[in-house]
N, C-alpha and C positions, 0 to 999 in steps of 0.2 A: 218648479225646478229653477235653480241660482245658474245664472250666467256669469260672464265675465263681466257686464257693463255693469248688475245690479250689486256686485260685491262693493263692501265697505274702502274709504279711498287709503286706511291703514292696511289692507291687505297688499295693496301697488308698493306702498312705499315701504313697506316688510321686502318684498320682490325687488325694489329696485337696490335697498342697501346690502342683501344678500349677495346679488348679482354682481355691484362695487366690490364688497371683498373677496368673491371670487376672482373676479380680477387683477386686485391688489397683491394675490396670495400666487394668480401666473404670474404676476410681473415682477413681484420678489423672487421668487424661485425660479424663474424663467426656464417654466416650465415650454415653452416653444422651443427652446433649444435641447431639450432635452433627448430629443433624437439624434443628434449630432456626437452624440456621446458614441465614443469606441468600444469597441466590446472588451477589447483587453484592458481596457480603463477603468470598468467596471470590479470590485470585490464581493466577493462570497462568503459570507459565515457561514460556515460549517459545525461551531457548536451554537446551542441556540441560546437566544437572550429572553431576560423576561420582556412582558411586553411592559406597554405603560400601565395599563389595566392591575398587575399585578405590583407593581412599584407604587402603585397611589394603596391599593387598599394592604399592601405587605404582606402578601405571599409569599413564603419560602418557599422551592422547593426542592426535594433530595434528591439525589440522581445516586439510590442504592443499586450496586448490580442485581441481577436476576440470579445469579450465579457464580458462584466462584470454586477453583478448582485450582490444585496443590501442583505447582510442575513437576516431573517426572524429577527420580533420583538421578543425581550427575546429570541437570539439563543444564546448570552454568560452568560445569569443566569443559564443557563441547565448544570445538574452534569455529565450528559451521551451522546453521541452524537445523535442526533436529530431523525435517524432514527433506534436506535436500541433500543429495550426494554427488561429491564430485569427484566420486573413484567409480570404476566397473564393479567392482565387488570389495566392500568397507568390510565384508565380514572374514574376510582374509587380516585384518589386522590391520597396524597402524603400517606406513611408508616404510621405516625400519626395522620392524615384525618382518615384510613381506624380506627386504631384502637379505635378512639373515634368513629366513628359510628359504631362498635362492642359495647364498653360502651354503648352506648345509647339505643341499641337493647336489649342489656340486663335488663336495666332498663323501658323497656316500660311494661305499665301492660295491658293485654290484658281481656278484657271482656267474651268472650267466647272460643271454642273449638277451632274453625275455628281461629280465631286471632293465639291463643296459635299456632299451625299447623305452620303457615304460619312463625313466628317468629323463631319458633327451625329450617326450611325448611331454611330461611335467614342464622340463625345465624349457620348453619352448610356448607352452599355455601360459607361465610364468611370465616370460620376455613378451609378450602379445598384451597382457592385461597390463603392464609397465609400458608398455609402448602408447597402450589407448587412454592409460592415466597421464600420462606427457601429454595426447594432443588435445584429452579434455581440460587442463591444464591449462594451454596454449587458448582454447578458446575462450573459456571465461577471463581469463587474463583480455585479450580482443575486446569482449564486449564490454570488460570495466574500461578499458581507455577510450571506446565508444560513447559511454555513457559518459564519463569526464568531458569528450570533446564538443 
């Protein structure tokens, strides 16, 4: 069995210039201070790079999608993104839709009792969804000067 004393004396001095450039390579990079480092100091890649490995022997590689998919018809005439809504009910129509058929409601004449009912019943569900599109309105408006400040 080989020990440590009966090893050849090129083995130590393999050991000892290893051991120098370890050194050499804290002391250039000073690597001790390296904990002193801030975390907000710190950046992140988030796309990835090649490594070296692949730049010495020249790798390329593709970054084909997995899949691709066609956006819906009229998804770039849309003011807002497709799935977020910032009315109570969008399928009443656009802001000027809704308010012409308030006009209209107003101006129907109704015959009897029961009409009458039925129209003040509309035209006050009417005034309620217009009132909660104002203060959902109002909020989003809030949290973008939130997000700005």
């Amino acid at each position: 069995m080989t020990t440590i004393d009966k090893l050849d004396i090129a083995v130590h001095v393999q050991y000892a210039q290893r051991t120098e450039m370890v050194e050499n390579i804290r002391r250039e990079y000073r690597l001790e201070e390296a904990g002193a480092v801030e975390q907000h100091a710190l950046t992140v890649a988030l796309s990835q790079q090649m490594s070296e490995m692949d730049l010495l022997l020249g790798v390329m590689r593709t970054y084909a999608p997995w899949a691709y998919f066609y956006p819906p018809k009229k998804y770039f005439n849309q003011r807002r993104p497709a799935f977020v809504s910032y009315r109570v009910a969008p399928s009443l129509g656009s802001l000027e839709k809704q308010q012409s058929d308030t006009e209209k409601l107003e101006n129907v004449k109704c015959k009897n009792a029961e009409e009458e009912e039925e129209r003040s019943i509309l035209s006050g569900c009417l005034a309620a969804i217009e009132e909660i599109n104002d203060l959902i309105g109002f909020v989003v408006g809030r949290i973008g000067q939130f997000l700005q400040g």
